[in-house]
C-alpha positions as CSV (number, residue, x, y, z in Angstrom):
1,X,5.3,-5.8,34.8
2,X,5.5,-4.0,31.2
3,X,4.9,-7.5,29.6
4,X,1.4,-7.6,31.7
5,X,0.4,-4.2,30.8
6,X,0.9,-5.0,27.7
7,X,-1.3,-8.3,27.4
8,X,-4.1,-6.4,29.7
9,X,-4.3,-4.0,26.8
10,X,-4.3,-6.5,24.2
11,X,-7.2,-8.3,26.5
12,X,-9.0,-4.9,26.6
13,X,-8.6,-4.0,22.9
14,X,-10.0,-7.4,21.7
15,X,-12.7,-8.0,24.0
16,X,-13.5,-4.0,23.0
17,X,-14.1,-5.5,19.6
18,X,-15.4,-8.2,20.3
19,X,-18.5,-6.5,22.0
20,X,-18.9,-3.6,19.6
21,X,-22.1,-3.6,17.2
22,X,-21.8,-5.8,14.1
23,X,-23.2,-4.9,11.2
24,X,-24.7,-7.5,8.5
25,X,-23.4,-8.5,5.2
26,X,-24.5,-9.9,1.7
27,X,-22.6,-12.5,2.4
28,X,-25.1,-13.4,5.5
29,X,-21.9,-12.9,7.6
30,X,-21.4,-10.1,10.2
31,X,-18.6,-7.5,10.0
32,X,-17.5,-5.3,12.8
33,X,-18.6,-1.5,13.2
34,X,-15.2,-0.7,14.8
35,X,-11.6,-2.9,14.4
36,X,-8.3,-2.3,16.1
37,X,-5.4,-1.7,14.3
38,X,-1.8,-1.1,14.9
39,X,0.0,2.1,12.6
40,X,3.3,2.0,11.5
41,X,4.5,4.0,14.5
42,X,3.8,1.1,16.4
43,X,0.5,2.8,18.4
44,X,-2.7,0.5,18.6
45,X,-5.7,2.8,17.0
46,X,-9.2,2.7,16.9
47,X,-10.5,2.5,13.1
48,X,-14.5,2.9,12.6
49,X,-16.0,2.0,9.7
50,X,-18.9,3.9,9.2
51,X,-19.0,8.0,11.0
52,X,-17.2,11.1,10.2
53,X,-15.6,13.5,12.8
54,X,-18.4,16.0,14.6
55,X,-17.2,18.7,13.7
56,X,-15.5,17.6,10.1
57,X,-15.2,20.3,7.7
58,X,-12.9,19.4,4.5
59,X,-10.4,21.9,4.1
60,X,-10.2,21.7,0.2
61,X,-7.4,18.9,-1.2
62,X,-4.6,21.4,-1.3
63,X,-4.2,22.1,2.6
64,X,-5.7,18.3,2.9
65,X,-2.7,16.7,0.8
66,X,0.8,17.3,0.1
67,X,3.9,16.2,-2.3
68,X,7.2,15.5,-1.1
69,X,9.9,15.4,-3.7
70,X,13.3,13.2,-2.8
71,X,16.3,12.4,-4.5
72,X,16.4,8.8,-3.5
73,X,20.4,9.7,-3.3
74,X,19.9,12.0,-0.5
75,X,16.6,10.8,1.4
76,X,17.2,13.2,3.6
77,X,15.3,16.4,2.7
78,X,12.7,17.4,0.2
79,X,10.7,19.9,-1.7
80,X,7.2,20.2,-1.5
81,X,5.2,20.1,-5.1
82,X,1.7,20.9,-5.9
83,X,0.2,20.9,-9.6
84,X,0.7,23.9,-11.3
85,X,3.8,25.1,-8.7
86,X,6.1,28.0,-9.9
87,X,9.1,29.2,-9.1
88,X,10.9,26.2,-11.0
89,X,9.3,24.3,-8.5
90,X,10.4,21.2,-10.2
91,X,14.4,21.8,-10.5
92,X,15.6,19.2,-8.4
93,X,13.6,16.5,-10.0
94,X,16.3,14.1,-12.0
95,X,15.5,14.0,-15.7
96,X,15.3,10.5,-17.6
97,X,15.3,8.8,-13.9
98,X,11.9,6.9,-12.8
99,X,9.3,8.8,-11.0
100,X,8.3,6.9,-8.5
101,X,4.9,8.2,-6.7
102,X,4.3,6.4,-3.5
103,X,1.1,6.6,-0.7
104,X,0.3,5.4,2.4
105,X,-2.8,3.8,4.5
106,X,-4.4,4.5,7.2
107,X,-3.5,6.4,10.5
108,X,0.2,6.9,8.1
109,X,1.9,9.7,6.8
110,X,5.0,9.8,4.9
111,X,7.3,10.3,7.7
112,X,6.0,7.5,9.5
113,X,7.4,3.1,9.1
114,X,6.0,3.5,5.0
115,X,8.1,6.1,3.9
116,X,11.2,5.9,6.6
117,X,11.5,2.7,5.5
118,X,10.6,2.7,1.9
119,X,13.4,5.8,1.6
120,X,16.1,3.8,3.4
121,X,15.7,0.8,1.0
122,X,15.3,3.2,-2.1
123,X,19.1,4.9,-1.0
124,X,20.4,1.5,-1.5
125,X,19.0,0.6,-5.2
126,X,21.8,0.7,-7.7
127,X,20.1,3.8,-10.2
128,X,18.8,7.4,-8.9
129,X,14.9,7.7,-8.6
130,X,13.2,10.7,-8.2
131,X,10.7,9.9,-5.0
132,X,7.2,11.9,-4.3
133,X,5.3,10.9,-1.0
134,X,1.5,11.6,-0.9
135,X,1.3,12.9,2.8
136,X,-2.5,12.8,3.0
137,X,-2.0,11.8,6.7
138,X,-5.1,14.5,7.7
139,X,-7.6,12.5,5.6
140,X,-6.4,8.9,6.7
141,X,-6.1,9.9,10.2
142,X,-7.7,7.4,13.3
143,X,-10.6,6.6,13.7
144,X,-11.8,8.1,11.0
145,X,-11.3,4.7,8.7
146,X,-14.6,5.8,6.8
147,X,-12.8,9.2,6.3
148,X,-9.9,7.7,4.6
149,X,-11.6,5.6,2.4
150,X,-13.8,7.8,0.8
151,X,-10.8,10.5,1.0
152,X,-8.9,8.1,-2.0
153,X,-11.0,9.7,-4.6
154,X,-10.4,13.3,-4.4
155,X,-6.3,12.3,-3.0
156,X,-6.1,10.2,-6.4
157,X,-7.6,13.0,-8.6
158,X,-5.3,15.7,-7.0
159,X,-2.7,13.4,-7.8
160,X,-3.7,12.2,-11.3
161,X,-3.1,16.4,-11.6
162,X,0.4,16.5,-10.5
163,X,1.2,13.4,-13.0
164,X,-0.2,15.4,-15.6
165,X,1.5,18.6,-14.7
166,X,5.1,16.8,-14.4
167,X,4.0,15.8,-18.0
168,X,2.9,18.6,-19.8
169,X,5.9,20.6,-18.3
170,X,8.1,18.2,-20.0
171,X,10.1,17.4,-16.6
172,X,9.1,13.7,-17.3
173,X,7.6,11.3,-19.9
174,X,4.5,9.6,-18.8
175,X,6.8,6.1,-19.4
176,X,8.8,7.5,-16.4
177,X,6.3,7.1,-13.4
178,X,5.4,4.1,-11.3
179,X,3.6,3.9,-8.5
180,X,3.1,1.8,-5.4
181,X,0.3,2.4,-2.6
182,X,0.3,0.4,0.5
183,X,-3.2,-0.3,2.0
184,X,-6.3,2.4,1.1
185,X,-3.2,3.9,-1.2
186,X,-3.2,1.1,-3.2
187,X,-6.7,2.2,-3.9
188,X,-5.5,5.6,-5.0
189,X,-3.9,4.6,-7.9
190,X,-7.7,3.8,-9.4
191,X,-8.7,7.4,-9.2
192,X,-5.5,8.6,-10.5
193,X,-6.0,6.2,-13.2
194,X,-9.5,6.9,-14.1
195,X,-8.8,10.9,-14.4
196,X,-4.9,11.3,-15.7
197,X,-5.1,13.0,-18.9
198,X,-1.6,11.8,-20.3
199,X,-2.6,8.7,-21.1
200,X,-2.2,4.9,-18.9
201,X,-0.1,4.5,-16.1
202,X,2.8,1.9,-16.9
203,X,2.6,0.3,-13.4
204,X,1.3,-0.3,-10.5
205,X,2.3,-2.1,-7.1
206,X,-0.5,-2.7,-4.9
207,X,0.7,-3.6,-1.8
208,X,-2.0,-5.4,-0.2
209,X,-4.7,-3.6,-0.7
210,X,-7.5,-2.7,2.1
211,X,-10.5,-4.9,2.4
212,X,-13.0,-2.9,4.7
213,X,-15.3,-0.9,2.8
214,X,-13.6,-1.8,-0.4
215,X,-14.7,-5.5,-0.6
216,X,-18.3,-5.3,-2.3
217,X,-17.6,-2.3,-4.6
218,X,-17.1,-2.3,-8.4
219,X,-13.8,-2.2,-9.9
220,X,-14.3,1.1,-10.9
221,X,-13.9,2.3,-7.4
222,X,-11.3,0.2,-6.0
223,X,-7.4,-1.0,-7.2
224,X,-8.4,-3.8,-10.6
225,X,-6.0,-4.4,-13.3
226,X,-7.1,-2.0,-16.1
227,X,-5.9,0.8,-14.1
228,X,-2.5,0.7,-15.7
229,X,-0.6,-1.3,-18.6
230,X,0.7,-3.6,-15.5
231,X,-0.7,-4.0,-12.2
232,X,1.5,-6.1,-9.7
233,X,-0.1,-7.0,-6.0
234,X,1.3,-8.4,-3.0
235,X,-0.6,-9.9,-0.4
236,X,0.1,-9.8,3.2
237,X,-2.2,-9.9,5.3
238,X,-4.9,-11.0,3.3
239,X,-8.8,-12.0,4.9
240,X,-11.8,-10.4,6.5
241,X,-11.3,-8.6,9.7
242,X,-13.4,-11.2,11.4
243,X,-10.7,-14.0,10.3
244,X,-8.1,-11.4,11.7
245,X,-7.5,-10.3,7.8
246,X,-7.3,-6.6,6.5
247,X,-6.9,-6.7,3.3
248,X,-8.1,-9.0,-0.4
249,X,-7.7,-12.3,-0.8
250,X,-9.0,-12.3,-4.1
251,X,-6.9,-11.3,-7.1
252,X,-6.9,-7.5,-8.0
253,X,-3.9,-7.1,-10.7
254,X,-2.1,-8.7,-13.8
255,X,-0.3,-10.5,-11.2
256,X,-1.0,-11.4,-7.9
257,X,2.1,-12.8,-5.2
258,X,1.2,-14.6,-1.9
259,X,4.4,-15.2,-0.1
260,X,3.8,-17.4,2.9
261,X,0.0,-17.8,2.2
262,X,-0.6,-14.2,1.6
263,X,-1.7,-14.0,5.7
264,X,0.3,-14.6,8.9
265,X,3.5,-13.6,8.0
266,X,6.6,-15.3,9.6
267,X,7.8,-13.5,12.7
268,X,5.0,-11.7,13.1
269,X,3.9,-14.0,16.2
270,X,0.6,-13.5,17.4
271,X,0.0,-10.8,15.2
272,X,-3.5,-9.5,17.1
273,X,-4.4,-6.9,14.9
274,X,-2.9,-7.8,11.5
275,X,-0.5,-4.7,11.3
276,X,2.9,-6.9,11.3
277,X,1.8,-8.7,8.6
278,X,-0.2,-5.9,6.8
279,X,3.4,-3.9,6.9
280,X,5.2,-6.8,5.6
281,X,3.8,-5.9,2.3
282,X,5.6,-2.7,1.9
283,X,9.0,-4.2,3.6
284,X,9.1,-6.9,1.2
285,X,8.5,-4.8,-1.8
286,X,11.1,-2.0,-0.4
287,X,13.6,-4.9,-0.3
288,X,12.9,-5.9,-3.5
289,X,13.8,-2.7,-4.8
290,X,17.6,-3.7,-3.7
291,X,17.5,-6.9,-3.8
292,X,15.5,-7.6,-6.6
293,X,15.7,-11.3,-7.3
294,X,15.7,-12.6,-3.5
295,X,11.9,-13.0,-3.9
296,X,11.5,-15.6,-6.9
297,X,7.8,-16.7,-7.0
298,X,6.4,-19.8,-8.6
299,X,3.2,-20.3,-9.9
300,X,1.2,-22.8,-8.9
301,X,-3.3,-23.0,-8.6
302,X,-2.5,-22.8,-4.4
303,X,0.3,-22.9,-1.6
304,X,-0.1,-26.1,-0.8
305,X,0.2,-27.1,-4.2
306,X,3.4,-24.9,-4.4
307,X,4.6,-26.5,-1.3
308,X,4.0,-29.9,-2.4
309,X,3.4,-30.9,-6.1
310,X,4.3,-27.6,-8.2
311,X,7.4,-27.6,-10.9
312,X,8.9,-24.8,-9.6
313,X,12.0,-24.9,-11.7
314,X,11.0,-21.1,-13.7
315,X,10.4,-18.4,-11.2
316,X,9.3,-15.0,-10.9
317,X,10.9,-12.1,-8.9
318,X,8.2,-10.6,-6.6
319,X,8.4,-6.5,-6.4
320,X,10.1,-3.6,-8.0
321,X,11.5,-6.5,-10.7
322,X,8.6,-8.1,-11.6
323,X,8.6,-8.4,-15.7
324,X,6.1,-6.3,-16.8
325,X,4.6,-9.5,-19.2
326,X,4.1,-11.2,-16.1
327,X,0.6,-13.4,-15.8
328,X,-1.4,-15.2,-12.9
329,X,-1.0,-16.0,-9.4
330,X,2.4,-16.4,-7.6
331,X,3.7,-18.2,-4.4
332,X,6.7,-17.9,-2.3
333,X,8.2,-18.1,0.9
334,X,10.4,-15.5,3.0
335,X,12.6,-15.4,5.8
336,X,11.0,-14.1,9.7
337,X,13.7,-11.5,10.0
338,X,15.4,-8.8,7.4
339,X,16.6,-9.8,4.9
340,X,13.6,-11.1,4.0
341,X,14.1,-13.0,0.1
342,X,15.7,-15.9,0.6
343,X,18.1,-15.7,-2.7
C-alpha cells in the first residue's frame, strides 16, 4: 500500500508539471514555469521559476543569513559569526588550519543532507579544518526558486564581508579559505568573488551548479573560472529540466569532472526529479575529502571516448585533491552505493 501511495504521488507530481504553463526560450525550446524537486531531507517541493512570496518583505541580510563556525574535530556544535562580531567572536577558529566556507541550494539549510553529511565526512579527514556553513535557508526556501536565485547576490556580498573581516583581523590569511557551494551556492562564490577586498579566492568547488535561471546569464552573474585562482566543478546531474537535468552541462571552471556522464548517477534508479543525482555531487566531493584519491579522472574529448579509446594510464583525483594546475575536462566512473571512488 505505501509503495502505491508513493507511485500515485510521483504520477501526480509529474503530470502536475507536465500541465503547468511553459514559458519560451532563445533557444526556440520551452522551459517549465514550475519543476518538482526533491530537498535533501528527502521531501518532494514545488520550485517556481518566476514569482516572489505575496507578502515578501526582505528582512535585511543579517536576520536573512547566518555563519556557523565548526571545528571539523568536534562537528558537533558551533558558534555563530557575522562580519564585524565582537566579543572574541572568532576564538575558537584554529589558526594556520584551512577555512573552509561551504553553502547550500535550494529548499537546504545547513543542518539539513549538505551539511550533516558534509560534517560527518569532514570528521574523518586526516588534518583539522575550521568549517563555516552559510545557513541562508530563509532565502532559498520552496517555492520560492526565483527567490533563491536572485538571493545569491546579496548572500555572496554578506559573505565576501566575513572573508574580509577573518582577514583584516588577522585570524586567517586569505591563502587559508576554500570554498565549495552545492547548487545556487555554487553561484555564490561569484558574488563573493566579485566584492572580496583581500584579494582572489584560491579555490573553488562548484558542485554542480544550478541551471534554471542561471543558463543565459553572463559570467559575471553566475559561477565561471575567473572567480578564483582555481575553479574545480563536478557535475551530477547535469541537463535542462525538460531532459530531467538541473544543473550545466557546459564547462564553468578550470576543470570540469563528469563521473558517470555527469547525469543519471548509478543507484539513483528512476531518479524522477533529479535530486539523487543532483546530491551526488556534494557526496562525492565529501568523500573525496577522506578518501582523496578513490576518484581518479581521465581526460578524454567525451565518455564514450573515455570508455572506449582514451589512454587513461595519468589520472586526476576528482574533489578536495584536485591539483590546483589542473586543466580541461575530466571522466570517471563511481560505485552505486558508499563508498563511492572506486580506488
Amino acid at each position: 500500500m505505501a509503495l502505491l501511495r508513493t507511485k500515485l504521488m510521483i504520477l501526480l507530481l509529474v503530470g502536475t508539471s507536465v500541465a503547468s504553463p511553459f514559458l519560451p526560450t532563445k533557444t526556440g525550446g520551452q522551459s517549465p514555469e514550475v519543476f518538482w524537486v526533491q530537498n535533501d531531507r528527502g521531501v518532494v517541493v514545488p520550485a517556481l521559476l518566476h514569482g516572489l512570496p505575496e507578502n515578501y518583505s526582505p528582512q535585511g541580510i543579517a536576520e536573512d543569513v547566518q555563519f556557523h563556525l565548526y571545528n571539523s574535530k568536534t562537528p558537533s556544535s558551533s558558534v555563530e559569526i557575522m562580519p564585524g562580531c565582537t566579543n572574541n567572536c572568532l576564538a575558537s577558529l584554529v589558526r594556520g588550519a584551512p577555512v573552509v566556507i561551504l553553502a547550500h541550494g535550494f529548499s537546504s539549510d545547513h543542518l539539513g543532507g549538505f551539511g550533516t553529511g558534509l560534517r560527518e565526512n569532514f570528521e574523518q579527514a586526516p588534518e583539522t579544518m575550521n568549517l563555516i556553513f552559510i545557513n541562508w535557508g530563509k532565502l532559498a526556501a520552496a517555492p520560492w526558486y526565483e527567490l533563491a536565485a536572485n538571493s545569491v547576490e546579496p548572500v555572496g556580498k554578506w559573505t565576501g564581508m566575513l572573508i574580509d573581516f577573518i582577514v583584516s583581523s588577522g585570524a586567517a590569511p586569505l591563502s587559508d579559505f576554500v570554498f565549495a557551494g552545492h547548487s545556487l551556492g555554487s553561484h555564490v562564490a561569484n558574488f563573493i568573488a566579485h566584492n572580496i577586498t583581500s584579494g582572489q579566492l584560491p579555490v573553488i568547488h562548484a558542485l554542480d551548479p544550478a541551471l534554471p535561471l542561471f543558463g543565459e546569464r553572463t559570467d559575471d552573474k553566475r559561477i565561471d573560472p575567473s572567480d578564483a585562482a582555481f575553479v574545480n566543478v563536478i557535475h551530477t546531474a547535469s541537463g535542462t529540466l525538460l531532459d530531467g537535468g538541473l544543473a550545466f552541462t557546459e564547462p564553468r571552471g578550470d576543470v570540469d569532472f563528469y563521473p558517470n556522464t555527469g547525469k543519471n548517477q548509478p543507484g539513483c534508479g528512476t531518479d524522477y526529479f533529479g535530486a539523487c543525482s543532483h546530491s551526488r555531487a556534494h557526496e562525492y566531493f565529501g568523500e573525496s575529502v577522506h578518501r582523496r584519491n578513490s576518484f581518479n579522472g581521465c581526460v578524454c574529448t567525451s565518455y564514450e571516448d573515455f570508455v572506449n579509446t582514451c589512454d587513461c594510464t595519468s589520472r586526476v583525483p576528482m574533489g578536495w585533491a584536485t591539483p590546483r594546475a589542473t586543466r580541461g575536462i575530466y571522466y570517471l566512473t563511481t560505485r552505486a552505493s558508499k563508498p563511492f571512488g572506486l580506488d
